[in-house]
N, C-alpha and C positions, 0 to 999 in steps of 0.2 A: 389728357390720357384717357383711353377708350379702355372697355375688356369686357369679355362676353363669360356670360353665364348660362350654365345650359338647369334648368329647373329639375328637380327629383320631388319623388311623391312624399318625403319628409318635408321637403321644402311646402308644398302645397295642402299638404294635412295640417300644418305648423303655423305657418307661415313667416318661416323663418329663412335666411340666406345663411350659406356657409362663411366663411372667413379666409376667402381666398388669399392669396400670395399678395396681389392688386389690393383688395378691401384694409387687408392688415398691415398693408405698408399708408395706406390712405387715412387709417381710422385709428393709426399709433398711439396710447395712453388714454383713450375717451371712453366712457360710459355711453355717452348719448350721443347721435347723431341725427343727422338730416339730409332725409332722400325726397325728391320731386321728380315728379311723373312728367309725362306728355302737357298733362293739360294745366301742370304748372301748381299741381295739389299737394302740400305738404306732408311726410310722414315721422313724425319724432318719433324712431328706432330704439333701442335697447340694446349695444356692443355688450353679448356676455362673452365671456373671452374666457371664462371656465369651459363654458361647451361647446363653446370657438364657431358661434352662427350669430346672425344679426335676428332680432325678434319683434314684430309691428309690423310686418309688410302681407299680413293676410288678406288688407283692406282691398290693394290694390291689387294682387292676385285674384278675388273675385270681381273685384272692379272689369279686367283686360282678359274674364274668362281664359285664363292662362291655365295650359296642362302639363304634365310632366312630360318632359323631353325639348321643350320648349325654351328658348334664349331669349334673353335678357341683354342691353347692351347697358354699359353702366359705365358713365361719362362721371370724368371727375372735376370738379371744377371749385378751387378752391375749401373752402369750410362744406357742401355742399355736393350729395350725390344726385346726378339725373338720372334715372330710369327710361329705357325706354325697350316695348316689345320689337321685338324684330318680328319682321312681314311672316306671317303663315307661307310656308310652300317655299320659304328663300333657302339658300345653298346651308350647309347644313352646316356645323362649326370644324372648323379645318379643313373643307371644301373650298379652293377653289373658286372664281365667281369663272361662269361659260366667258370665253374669247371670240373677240371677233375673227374670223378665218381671214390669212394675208389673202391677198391675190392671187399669190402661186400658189396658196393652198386651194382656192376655189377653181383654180384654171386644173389643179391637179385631181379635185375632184368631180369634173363633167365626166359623162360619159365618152365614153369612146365612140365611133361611127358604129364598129360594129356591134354595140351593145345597144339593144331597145332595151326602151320603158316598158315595165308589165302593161303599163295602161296602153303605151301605142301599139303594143303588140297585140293586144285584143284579149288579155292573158286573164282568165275570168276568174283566177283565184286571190283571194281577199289578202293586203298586207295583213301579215302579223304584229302586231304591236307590244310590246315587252312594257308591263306594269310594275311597276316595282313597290311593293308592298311594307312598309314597317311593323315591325310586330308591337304590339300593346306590350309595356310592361304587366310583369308579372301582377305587380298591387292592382292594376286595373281588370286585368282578366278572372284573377284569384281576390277579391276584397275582403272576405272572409278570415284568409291564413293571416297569421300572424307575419307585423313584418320583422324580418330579419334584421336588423341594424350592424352594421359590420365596425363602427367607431365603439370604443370601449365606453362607460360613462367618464363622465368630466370629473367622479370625485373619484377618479383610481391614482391620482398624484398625490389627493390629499389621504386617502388610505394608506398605499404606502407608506408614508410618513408617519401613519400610527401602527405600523407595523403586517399590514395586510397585503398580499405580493398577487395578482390578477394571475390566475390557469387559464379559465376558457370563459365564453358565453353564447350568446346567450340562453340561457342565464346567464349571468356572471357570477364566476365562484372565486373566491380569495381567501387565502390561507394565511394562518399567523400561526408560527411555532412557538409553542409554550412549555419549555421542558421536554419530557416524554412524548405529550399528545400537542396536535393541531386543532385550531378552532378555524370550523370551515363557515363563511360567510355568502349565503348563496343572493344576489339581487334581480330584480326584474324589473324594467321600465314600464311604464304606460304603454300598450301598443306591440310589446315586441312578444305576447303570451297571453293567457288565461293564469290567473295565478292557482291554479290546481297542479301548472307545471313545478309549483316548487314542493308539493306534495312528496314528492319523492323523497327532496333532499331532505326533507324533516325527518323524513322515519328513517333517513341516515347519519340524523345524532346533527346537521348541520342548522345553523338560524339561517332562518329565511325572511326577504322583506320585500318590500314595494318599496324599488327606487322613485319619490317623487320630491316636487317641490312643496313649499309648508304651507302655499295654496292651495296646493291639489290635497293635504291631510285629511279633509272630512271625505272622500271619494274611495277612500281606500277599504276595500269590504272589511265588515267586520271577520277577527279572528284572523288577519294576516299581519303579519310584522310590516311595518313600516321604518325607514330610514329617509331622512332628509341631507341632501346638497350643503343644505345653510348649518345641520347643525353637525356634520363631519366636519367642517372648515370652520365651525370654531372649535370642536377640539382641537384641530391643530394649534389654533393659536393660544390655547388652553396650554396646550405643549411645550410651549415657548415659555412659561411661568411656571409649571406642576411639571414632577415626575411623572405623566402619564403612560399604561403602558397598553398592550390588547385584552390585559386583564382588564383594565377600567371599560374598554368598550363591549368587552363580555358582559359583564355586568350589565349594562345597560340592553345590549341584545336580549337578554334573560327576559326583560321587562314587557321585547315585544313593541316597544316604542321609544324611537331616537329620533326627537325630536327639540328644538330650542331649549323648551321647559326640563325636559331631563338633562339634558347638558348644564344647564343655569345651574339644577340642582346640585350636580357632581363638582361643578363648582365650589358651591356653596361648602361642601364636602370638604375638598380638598383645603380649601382657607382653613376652613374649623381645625383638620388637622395639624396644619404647618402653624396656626395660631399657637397650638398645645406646646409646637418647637420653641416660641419665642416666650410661652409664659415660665417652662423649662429654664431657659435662660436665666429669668428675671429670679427666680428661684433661685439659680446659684448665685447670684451676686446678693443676694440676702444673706447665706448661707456662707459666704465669703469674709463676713466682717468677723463672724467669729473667730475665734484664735484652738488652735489647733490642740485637741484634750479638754477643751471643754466639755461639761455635761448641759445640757439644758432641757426643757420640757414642750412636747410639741405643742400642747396650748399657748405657752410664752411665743413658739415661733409661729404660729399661727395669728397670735395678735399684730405683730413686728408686722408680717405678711399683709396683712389689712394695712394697713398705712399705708404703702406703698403699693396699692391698690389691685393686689391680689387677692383672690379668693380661698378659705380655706380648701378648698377641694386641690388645688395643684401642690398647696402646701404636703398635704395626706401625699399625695402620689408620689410626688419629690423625693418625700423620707425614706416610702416604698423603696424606691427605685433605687439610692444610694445604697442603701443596705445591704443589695442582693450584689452577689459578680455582675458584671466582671469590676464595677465601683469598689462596693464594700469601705466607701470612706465612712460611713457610717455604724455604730454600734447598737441594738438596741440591749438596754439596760434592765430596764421596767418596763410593762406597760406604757407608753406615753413616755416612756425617757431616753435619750439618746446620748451615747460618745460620739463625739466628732475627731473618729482618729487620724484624719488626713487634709490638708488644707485642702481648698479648691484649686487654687491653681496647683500647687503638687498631683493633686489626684488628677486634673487635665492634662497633664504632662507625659503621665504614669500612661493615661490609656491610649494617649495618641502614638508615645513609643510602643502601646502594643496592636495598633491599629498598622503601624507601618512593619513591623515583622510578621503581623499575620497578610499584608498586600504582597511581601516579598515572597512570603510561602508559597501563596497562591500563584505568583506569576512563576515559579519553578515546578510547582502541580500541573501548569497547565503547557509547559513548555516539553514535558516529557511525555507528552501522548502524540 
């Protein structure tokens, strides 16, 4: 299987190939692949398939002084892509190759007796000759302007997913509802601006960053926000184990940098807290063995707590927490002394029946507007 590639100035600035129809049915499931030139030179490639281009083929690009507008014929041949350029000055892509004229077309096109040759006629005015001219892309005549990129970035799927929905670019600006007000998130690629363009959107209340990879991190001038590829896509998979919401990534916008380390850290974060859920837990089954009208002393339940290899500090909070609504299984008496007016499982029971008439409320709150 054959299929031609016509080069753009991404492709040549990059050196990277798109992911064509051909490539992606060829390169199905692989990270890594392998492309070979004319003269038989190997390139071990990089399939990212977030930003849907192949990455390694710059070597050979300046190798075959290749420019933009320029085709590529890409021969597939098992595990194995060949490269190869097409001829300078050949028919152009969905061109046609010239025909040979049949017979009757040549017999059809002599002259007739009575038409002479300008030449045999002595006719001293010069053929004209029609040149036909290609215009330079724009990046080559303008190198200066920024360029335009018309494909969105590759992390607008996994934004999405944490709640951010793409308007326009570039810039690229995405919104997330939060209640009343929106958190607007304005990005910009390497290449496609000055980052003075997102000057604007700051002093419009929006975060702003440098879309790059967490190679390119030290490149980013100081004093602009920065956002990484690698560390959107682990929050998403962050998501898939934490409630996370666009609050959490505000947060981290705030800081000006979202990169691995801060995401590790929100981690870190989020464990501690869901931790505090299960030591909660372990609390009520201490607080379980007791018999319902007891009094006892939070130092006695604080000892109990250490054995079972709790700290007094969840014990303290524990007590807190019962005592106040909507619990209230708890009394305090004294200082440090408590009635246990409710068993645990009766008091679990209690709340979950008012956990399900306060869900029914709500779904007839929200059904009449």
């Amino acid at each position: 299987m054959t299929a031609r590639y016509v080069l753009t100035s991404t492709c040549i600035q990059t050196g990277t190939m798109a992911l064509t129809v051909s490539l992606r049915q060829h390169l199905l499931g692989k990270e890594r692949a392998r492309f070979v030139d004319e003269d038989g030179e190997v390139y071990e490639v990089e399939v990212d398939w977030k930003q849907g281009v192949v990455r390694g083929l710059l070597p050979y690009y300046h190798k075959r002084r290749l420019a933009v507008n320029e085709t590529i014929l890409l021969h597939f041949r098992g595990e194995e892509v060949e490269l190869k350029a097409a001829p300078r000055g050949g028919p152009r892509l969905g061109q046609a190759e010239p025909k040979e004229a049949s017979p009757a077309e040549r017999w059809e096109a002599k002259p007739l007796p009575s038409q002479k040759d300008p030449e045999e006629a002595g006719d001293p005015r010069p053929e004209k000759k029609r040149v036909r001219v290609t215009p330079y892309p724009k990046e080559v005549l303008f190198p200066n302007e920024p360029l335009r990129a018309l494909n969105p970035p590759g992390v607008t799927e996994d934004l999405r997913r944490l709640g951010f929905l793409l308007e326009e670019g570039p810039p690229w600006v995405y919104k997330a509802s939060l209640g009343r007000r929106q958190v607007r998130l304005v990005l910009l690629r390497p290449g496609e601006g000055e980052p003075g363009l997102l000057k604007a959107y700051r002093q419009q209340g929006a975060y702003v960053a440098i879309l790059a990879p967490e190679s390119q991190k030290e490149g980013v001038p100081e004093g602009v926000g920065y956002l990484s590829p690698e560390a959107v896509s682990r929050l998403v998979r962050l998501k898939a184990r934490f409630p996370l919401s666009p609050l959490d990534l505000e947060d981290l916008l705030r800081e000006g940098l979202v990169d691995l380390e801060a995401v590790e850290s929100l981690e870190d974060r989020l464990v501690a807290e869901l931790s505090e859920r299960g030591a909660f837990a372990a609390f009520l089954l201490l607080l379980s063995r007791k018999p319902m009208g007891e009094v006892f002393l939070l130092a006695d339940l604080e000892a109990e707590a250490l054995e079972e290899g709790l700290v007094p500090e969840v014990v303290r909070q524990g007590v807190e927490v019962l005592s106040q609504p909507p619990f209230l299984v708890l009394r305090r008496l004294s200082p440090g002394e408590f009635l246990l007016r409710q068993g645990v499982e009766e008091a679990l029971a209690d709340l979950e029946a008012f956990a399900q008439g306060l869900r029914s409320r709500l779904s007839r709150v929200r059904g009449s507007f």
